[in-house]
C-alpha positions in Angstrom: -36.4 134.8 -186.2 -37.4 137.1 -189.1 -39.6 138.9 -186.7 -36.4 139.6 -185.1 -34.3 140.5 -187.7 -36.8 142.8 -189.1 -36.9 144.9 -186.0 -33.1 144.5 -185.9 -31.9 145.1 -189.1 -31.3 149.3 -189.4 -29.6 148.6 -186.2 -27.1 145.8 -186.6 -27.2 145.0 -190.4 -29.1 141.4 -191.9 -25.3 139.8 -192.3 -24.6 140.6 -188.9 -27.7 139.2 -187.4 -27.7 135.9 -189.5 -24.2 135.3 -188.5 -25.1 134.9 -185.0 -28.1 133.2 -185.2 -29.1 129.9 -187.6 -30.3 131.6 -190.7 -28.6 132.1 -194.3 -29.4 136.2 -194.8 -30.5 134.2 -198.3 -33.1 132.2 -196.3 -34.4 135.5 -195.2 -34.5 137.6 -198.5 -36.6 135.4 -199.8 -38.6 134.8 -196.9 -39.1 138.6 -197.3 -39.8 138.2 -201.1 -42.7 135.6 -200.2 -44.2 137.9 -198.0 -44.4 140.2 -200.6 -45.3 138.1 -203.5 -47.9 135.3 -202.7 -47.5 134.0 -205.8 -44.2 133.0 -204.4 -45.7 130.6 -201.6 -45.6 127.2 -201.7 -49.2 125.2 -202.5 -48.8 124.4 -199.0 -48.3 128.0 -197.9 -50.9 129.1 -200.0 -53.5 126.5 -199.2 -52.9 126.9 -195.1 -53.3 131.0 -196.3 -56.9 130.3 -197.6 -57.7 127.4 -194.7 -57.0 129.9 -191.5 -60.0 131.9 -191.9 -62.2 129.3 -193.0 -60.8 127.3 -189.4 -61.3 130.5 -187.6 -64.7 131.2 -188.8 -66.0 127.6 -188.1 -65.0 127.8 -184.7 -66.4 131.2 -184.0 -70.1 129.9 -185.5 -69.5 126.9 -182.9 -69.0 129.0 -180.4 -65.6 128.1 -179.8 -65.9 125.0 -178.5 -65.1 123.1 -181.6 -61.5 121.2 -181.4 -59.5 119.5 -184.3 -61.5 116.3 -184.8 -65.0 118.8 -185.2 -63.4 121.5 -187.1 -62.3 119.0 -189.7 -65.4 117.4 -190.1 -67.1 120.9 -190.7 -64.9 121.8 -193.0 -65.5 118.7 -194.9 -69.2 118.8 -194.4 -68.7 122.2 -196.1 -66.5 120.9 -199.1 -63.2 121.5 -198.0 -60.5 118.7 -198.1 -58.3 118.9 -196.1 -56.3 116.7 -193.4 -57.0 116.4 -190.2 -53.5 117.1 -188.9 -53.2 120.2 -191.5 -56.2 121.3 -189.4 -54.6 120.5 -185.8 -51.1 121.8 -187.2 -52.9 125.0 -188.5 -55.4 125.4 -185.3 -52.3 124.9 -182.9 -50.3 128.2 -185.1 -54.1 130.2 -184.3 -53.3 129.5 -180.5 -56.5 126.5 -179.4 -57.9 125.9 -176.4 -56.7 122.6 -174.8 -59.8 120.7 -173.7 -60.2 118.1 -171.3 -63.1 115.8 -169.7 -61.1 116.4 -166.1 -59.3 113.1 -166.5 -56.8 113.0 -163.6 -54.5 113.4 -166.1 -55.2 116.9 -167.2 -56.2 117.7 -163.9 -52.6 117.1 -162.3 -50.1 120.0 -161.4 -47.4 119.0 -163.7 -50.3 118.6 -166.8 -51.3 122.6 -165.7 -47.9 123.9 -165.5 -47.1 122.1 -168.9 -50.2 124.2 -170.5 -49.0 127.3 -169.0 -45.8 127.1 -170.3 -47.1 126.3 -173.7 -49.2 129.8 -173.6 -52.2 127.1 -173.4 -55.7 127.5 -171.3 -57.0 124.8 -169.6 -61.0 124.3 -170.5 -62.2 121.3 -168.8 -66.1 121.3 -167.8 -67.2 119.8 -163.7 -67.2 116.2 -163.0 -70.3 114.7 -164.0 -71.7 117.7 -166.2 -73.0 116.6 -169.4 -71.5 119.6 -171.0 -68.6 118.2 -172.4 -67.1 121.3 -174.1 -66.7 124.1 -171.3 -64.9 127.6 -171.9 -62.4 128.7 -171.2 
């Protein structure tokens, strides 16, 4: 939504825009003031700020294979602590790579369609291969 306002706002006015849609123009002046200031952000904010590359670069070095469970467990080999859903919750915002071992689950129409729609890609490796972690 602030995306949207932004590109709106000379247009149509912030007021405007929040009126129709479910955002105080508050909500997004100080969204704007966060994004200016850091030192604004919530320890939550700022930690997922400093995590992202750290994620990104782990599962560039692996080849980008790596899913949640492996990226955490890198990261805390290399000293980080951090949760294991902060990692899937941050990793899904990066846009992943769904993964799969072509259980008939993943492998079904409805399972596909469901990834698509989700701006997902589908890695699963060949039945039988030992190489669990295909590309995409």
């Amino acid at each position: 939504m602030v995306d949207f306002i932004d590109a709106q706002r000379d247009a149509r006015g912030v007021e405007l825009i929040c009126s129709v849609l479910p955002i105080a123009p508050s909500t997004y002046n100080d969204h704007l003031a966060k994004r200016a200031d850091s030192a604004r952000l919530s320890d939550r904010a700022r930690q997922d700020e400093a995590l992202r590359p750290e994620i990104l670069r782990a599962f560039e070095v692996n080849w980008r294979i790596y899913g949640v469970r492996k990226i955490w467990r890198q990261l805390g080999r290399e000293g980080f602590d951090v949760a294991c859903c902060s990692v899937a919750r941050l990793m899904k915002g990066m846009g992943l790579v769904h993964h799969s071992d072509r259980g008939s689950q993943y492998m079904s129409i409805r399972s596909t369609e469901h990834l698509a729609e989700a701006g997902l890609e589908p890695s699963v490796s060949s039945v039988g291969d030992n190489y669990d972690n295909a590309l995409a």
